[in-house]
N, CA, C and O of each residue as an XYZ file, in Angstrom:
608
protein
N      39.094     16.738     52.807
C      38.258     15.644     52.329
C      39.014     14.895     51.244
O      39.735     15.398     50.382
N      38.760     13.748     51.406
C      39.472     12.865     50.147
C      38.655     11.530     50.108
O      38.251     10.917     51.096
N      38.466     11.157     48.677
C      37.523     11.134     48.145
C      38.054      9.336     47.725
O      38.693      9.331     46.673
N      37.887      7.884     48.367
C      38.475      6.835     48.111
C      37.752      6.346     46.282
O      36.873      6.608     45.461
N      39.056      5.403     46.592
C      38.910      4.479     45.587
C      37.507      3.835     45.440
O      36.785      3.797     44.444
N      37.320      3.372     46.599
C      35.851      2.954     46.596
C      34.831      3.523     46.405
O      34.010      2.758     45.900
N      34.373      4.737     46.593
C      33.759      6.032     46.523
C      33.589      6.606     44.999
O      32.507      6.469     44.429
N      34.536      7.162     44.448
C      35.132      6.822     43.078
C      34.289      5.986     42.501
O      33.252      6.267     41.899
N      34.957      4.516     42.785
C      34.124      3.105     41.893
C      32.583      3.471     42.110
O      31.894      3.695     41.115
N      31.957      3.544     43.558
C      30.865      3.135     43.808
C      29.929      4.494     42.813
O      28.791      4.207     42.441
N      30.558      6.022     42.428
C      30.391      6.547     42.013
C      30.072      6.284     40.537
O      28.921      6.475     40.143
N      30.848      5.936     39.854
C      31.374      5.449     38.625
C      30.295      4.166     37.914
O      29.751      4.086     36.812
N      30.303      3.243     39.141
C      29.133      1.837     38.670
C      28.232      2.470     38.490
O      27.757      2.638     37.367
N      27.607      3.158     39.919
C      25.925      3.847     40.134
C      25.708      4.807     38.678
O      24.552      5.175     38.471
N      26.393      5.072     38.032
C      26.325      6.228     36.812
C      26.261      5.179     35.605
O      25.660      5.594     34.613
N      26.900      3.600     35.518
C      26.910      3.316     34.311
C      25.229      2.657     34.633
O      24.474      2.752     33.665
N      24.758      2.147     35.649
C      23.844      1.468     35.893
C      22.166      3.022     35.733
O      21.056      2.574     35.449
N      22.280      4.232     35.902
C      21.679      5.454     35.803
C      22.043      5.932     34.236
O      21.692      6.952     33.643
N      22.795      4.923     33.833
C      22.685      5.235     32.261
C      22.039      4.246     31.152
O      21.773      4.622     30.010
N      21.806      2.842     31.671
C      20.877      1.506     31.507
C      19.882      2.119     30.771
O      19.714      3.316     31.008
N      19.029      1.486     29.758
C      18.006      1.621     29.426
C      16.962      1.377     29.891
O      16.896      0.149     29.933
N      16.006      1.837     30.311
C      14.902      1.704     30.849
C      14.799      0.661     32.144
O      13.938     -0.164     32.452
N      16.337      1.149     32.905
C      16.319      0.304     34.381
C      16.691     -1.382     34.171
O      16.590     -2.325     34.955
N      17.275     -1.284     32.422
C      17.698     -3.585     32.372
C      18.677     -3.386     33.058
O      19.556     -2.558     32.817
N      18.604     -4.411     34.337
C      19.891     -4.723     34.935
C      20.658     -5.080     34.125
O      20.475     -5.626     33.037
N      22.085     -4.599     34.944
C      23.670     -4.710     34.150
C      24.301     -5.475     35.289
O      24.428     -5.372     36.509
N      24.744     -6.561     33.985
C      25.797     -7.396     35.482
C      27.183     -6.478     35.431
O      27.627     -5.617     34.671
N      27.719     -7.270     36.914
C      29.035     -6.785     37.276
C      29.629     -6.742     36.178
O      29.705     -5.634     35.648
N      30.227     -7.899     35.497
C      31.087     -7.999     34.845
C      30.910     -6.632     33.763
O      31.827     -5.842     33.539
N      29.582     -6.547     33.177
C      29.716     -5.264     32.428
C      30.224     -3.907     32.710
O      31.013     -3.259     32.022
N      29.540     -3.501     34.053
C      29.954     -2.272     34.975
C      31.534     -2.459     34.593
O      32.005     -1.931     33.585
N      32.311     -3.264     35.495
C      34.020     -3.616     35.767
C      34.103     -2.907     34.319
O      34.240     -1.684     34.301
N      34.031     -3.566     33.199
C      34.786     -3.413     32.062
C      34.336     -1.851     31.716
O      35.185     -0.964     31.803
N      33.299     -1.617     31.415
C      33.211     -0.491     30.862
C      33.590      0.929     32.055
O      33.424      2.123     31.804
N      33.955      0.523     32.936
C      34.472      1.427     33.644
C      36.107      1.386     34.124
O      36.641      2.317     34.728
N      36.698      0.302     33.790
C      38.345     -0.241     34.374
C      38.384     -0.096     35.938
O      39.155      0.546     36.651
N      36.988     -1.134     36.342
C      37.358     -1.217     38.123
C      37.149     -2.613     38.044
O      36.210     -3.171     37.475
N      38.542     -3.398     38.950
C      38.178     -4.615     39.009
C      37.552     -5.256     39.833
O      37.439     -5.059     41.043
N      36.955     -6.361     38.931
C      35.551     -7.040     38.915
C      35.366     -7.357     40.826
O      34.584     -6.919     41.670
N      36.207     -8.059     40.857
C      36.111     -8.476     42.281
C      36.099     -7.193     43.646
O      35.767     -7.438     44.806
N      36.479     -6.048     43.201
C      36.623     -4.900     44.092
C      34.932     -4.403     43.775
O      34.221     -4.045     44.715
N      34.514     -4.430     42.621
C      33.500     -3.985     42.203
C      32.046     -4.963     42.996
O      30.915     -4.540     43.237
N      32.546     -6.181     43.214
C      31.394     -6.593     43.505
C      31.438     -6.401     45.231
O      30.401     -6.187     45.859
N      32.639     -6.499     45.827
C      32.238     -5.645     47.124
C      31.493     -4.350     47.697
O      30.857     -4.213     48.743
N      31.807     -3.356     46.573
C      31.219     -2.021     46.314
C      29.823     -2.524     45.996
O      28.915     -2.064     46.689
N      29.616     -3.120     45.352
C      28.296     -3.871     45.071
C      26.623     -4.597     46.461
O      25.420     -4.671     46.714
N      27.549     -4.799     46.696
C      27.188     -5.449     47.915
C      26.350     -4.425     48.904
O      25.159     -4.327     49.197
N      27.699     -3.618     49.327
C      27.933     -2.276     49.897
C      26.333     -1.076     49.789
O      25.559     -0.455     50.517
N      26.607     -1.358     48.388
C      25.444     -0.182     47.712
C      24.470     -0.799     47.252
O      23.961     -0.353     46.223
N      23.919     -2.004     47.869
C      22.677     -2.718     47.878
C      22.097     -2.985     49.150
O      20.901     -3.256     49.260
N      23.138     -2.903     50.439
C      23.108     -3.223     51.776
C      22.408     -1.502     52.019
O      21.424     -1.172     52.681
N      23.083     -0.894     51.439
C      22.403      1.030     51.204
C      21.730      1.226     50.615
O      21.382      2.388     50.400
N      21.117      0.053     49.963
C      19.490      0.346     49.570
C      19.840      1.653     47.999
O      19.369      2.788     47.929
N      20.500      1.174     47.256
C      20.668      2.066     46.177
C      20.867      1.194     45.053
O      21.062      1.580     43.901
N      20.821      0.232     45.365
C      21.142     -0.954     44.141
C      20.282     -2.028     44.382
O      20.029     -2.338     45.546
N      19.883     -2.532     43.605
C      18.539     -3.512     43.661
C      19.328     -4.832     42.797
O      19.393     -4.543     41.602
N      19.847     -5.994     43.062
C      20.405     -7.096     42.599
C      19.547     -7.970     42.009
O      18.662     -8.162     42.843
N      19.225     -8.867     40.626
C      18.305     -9.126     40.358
C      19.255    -10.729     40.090
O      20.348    -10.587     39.543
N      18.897    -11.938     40.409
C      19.891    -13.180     39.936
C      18.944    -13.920     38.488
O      17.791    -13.841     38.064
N      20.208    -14.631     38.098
C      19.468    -15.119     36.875
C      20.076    -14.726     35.583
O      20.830    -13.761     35.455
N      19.714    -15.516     34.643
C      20.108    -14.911     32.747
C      19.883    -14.012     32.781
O      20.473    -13.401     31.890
N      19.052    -13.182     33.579
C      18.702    -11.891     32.824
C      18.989    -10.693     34.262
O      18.502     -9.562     34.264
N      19.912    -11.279     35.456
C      19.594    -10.424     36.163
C      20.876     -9.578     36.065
O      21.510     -9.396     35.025
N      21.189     -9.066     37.329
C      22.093     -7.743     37.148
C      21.891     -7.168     38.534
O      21.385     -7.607     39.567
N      22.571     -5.827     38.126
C      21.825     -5.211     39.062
C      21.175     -3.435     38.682
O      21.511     -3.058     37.559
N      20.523     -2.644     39.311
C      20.250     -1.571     38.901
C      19.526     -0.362     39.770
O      18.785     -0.576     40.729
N      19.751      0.481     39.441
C      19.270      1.531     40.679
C      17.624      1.255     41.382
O      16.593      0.835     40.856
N      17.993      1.794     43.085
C      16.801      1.098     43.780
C      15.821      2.519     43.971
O      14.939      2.600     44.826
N      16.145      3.542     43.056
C      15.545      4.700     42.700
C      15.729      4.856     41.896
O      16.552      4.142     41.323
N      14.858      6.324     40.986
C      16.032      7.256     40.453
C      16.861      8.224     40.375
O      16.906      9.227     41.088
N      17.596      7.901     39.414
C      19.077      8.944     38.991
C      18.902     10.151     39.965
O      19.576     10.507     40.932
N      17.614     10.736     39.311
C      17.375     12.240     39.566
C      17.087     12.225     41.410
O      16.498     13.221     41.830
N      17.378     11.433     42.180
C      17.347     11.142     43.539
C      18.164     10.813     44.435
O      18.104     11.085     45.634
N      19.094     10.108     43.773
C      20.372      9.916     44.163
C      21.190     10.862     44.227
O      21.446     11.437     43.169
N      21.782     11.268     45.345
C      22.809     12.177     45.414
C      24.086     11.609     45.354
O      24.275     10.431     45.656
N      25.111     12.475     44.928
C      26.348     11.677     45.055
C      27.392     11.292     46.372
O      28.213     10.422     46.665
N      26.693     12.746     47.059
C      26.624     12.689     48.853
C      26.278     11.068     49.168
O      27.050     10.404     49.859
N      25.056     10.498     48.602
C      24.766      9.678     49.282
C      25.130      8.448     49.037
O      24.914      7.589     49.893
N      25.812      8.086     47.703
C      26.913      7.124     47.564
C      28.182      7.259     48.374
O      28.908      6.385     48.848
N      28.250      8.376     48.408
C      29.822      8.321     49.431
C      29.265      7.631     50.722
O      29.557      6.458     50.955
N      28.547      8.283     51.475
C      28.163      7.638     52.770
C      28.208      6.544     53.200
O      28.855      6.014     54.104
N      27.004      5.993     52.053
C      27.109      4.109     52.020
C      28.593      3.430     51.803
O      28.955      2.314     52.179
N      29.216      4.251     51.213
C      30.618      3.314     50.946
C      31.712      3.659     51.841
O      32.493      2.768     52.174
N      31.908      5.240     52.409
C      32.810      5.446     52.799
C      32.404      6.769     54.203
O      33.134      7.688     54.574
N      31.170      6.443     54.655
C      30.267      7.223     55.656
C      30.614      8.844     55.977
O      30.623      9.526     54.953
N      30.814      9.356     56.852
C      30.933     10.891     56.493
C      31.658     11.538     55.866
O      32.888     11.535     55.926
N      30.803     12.326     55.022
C      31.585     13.031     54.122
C      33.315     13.519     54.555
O      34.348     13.285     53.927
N      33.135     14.210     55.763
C      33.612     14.767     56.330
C      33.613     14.421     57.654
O      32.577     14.423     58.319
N      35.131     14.001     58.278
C      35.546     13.753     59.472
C      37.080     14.168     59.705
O      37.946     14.238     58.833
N      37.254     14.485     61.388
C      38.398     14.921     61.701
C      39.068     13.729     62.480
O      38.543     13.655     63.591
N      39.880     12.923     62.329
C      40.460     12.173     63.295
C      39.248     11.063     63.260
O      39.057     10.580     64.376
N      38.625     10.691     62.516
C      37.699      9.614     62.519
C      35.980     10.249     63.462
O      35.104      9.403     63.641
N      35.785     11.441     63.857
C      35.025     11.902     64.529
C      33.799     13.100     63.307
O      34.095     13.853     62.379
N      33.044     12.896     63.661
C      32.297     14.612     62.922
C      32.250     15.216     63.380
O      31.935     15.036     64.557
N      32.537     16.589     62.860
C      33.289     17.459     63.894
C      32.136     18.081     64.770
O      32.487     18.926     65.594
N      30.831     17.766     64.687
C      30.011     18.690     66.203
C      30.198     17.778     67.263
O      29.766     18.163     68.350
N      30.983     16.149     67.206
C      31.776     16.033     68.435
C      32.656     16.076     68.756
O      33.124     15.183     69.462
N      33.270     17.055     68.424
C      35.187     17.375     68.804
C      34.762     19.151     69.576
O      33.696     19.766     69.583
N      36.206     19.527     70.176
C      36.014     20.298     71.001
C      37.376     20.656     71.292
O      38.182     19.742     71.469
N      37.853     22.176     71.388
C      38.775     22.308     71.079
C      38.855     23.343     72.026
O      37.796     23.880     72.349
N      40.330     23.884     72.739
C      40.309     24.857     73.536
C      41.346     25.672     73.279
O      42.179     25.111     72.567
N      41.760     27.298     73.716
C      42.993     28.037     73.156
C      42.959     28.320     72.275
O      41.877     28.317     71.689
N      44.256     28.785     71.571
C      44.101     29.477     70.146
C      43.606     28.031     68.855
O      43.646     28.061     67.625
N      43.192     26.950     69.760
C      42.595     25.815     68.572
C      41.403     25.909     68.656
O      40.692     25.144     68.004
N      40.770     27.042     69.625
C      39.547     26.713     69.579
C      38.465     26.934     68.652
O      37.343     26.431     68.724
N      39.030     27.972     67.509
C      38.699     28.313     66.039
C      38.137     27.165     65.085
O      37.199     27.163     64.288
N      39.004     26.245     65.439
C      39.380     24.809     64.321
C      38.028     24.626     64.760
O      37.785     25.521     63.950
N      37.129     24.397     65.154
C      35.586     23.473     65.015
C      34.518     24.358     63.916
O      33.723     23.928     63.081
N      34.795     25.445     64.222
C      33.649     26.448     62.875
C      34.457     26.343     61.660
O      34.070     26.666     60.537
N      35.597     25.873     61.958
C      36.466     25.949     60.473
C      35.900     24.505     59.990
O      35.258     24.541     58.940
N      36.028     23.434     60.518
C      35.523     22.307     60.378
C      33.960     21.948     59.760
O      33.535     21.405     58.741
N      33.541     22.386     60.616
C      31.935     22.975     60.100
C      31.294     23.963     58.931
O      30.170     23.861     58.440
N      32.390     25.021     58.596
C      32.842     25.365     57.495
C      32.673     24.639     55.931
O      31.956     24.769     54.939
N      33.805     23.804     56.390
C      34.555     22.818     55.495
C      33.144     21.832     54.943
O      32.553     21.836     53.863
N      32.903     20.925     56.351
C      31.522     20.381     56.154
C      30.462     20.744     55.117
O      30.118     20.044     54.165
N      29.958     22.055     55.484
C      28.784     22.846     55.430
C      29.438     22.842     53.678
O      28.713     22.038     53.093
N      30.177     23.242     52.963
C      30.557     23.554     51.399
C      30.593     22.171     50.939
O      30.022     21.967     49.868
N      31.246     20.993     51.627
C      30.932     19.609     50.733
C      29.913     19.193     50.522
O      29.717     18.553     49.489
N      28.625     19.487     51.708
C      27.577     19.313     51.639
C      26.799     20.066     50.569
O      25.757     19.580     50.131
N      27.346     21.439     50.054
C      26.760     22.000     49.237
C      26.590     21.376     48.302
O      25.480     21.309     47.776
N      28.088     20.489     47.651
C      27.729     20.242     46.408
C      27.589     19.123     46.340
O      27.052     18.823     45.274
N      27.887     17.973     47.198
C      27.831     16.937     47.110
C      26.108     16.374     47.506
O      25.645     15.357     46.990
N      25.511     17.035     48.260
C      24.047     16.892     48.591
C      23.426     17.379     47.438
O      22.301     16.883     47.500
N      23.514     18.343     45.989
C      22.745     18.753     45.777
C      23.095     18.258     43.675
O      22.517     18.826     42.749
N      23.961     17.318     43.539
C      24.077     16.720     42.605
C      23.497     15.431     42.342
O      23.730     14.580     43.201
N      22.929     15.151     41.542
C      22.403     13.683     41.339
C      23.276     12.930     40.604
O      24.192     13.523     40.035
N      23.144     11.328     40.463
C      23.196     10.794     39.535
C      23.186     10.723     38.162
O      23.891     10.061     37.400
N      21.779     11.938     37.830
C      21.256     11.745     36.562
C      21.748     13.062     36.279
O      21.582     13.268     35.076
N      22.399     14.268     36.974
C      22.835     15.539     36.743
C      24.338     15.344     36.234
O      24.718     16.155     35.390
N      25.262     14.326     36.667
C      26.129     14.096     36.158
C      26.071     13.108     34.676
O      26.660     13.521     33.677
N      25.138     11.480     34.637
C      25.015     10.991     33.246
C      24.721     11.584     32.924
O      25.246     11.521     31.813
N      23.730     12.951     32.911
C      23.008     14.186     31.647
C      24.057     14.950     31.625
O      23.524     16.042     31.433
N      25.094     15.132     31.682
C      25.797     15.992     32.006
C      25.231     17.284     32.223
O      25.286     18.118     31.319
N      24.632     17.576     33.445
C      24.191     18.907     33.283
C      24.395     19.127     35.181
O      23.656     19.025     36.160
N      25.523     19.399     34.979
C      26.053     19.820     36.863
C      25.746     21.319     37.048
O      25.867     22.188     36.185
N      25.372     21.461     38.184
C      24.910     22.623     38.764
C      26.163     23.712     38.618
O      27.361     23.433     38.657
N      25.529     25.107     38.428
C      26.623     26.410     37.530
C      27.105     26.480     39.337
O      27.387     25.294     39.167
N      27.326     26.651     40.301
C      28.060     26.312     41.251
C      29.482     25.354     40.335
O      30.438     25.818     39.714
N      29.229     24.421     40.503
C      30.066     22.952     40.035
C      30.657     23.822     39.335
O      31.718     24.115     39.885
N      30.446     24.573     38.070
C      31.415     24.927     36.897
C      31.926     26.018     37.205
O      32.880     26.461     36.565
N      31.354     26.708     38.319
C      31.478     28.093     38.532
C      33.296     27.808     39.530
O      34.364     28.415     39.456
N      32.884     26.725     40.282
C      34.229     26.244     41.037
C      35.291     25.605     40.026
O      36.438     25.754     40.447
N      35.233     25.116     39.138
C      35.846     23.812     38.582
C      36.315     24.846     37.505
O      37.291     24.391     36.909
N      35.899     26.248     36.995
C      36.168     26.899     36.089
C      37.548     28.143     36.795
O      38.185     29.005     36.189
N      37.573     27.902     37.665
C      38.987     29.259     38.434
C      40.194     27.750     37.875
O      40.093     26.523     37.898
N      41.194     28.682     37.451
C      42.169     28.127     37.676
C      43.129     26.957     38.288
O      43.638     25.895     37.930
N      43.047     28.000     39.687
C      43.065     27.851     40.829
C      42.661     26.379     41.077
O      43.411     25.536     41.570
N      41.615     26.207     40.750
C      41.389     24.296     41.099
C      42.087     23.527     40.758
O      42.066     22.505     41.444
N      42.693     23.536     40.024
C      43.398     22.935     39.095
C      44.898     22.294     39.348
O      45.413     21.252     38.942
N      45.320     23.231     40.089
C      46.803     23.274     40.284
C      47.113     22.647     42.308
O      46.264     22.658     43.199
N      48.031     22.363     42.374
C      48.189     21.844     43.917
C      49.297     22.755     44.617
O      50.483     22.685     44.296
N      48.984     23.309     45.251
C      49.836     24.192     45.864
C      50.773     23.740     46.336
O      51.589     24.465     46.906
């Protein structure tokens, strides 16, 4: 799994906008800066994650834009999707439609595997679990070995 630029950003906006006061839309231009994604990449991502029904665009002096829920609802699973659709794919496919024969025929439960653990954590984090900083002891329990850390 690898995790785009866009994904990232769309991650990154949705958190400064889940950190807003009491839901005042934030224009682009604010998001861009206080995060170092540029403006014009940002408002595609923008677009993106309003077309996904997670961003609510408001025009005007006073508009912006701002979450079309809340924090505590948003998964971070589900920003990836909208921006960059399955979590997890093999060759552009998900893997319960691939099919494999011989000693490859292993590779699909491994796949499903793989799946099944991004989904763990990525389905079960919010928005508002990361601005609160308060990520699930899974999250720290992984992010705390070593081992993560380093690239083989």
């Amino acid at each position: 799994m690898r995790i785009s630029a866009r994904a990232d950003y769309a991650v990154r906006a949705l958190l400064e906008l889940a950190a807003a006061k009491d839901g005042v839309p934030v224009k682009a231009e604010a998001i861009a800066a206080a995060q170092g994604i540029p403006h014009k990449f940002l408002e595609g991502i923008l677009t993106d994650l309003r077309r996904g029904r997670l961003v609510i665009s408001q025009r005007g002096g006073n508009g912006g834009h701002r979450l079309a829920a809340p924090a505590d609802t948003i998964t971070i699973a589900d920003v990836i999707r909208v921006v960059d659709g399955p979590l997890v794919s093999v060759r552009g496919a998900r893997p319960p439609e691939l099919s494999y024969t011989g000693p490859a025929q292993s590779l699909l439960p491994l796949w499903i595997a793989l799946r099944a653990n991004v989904r763990k954590i990525l389905d079960e984090v919010t928005l508002a679990d990361v601005a609160e900083d308060r990520l699930p002891d899974l999250v720290h329990t992984l992010a705390d070995d070593p081992a993560a850390w380093t690239n083989p």
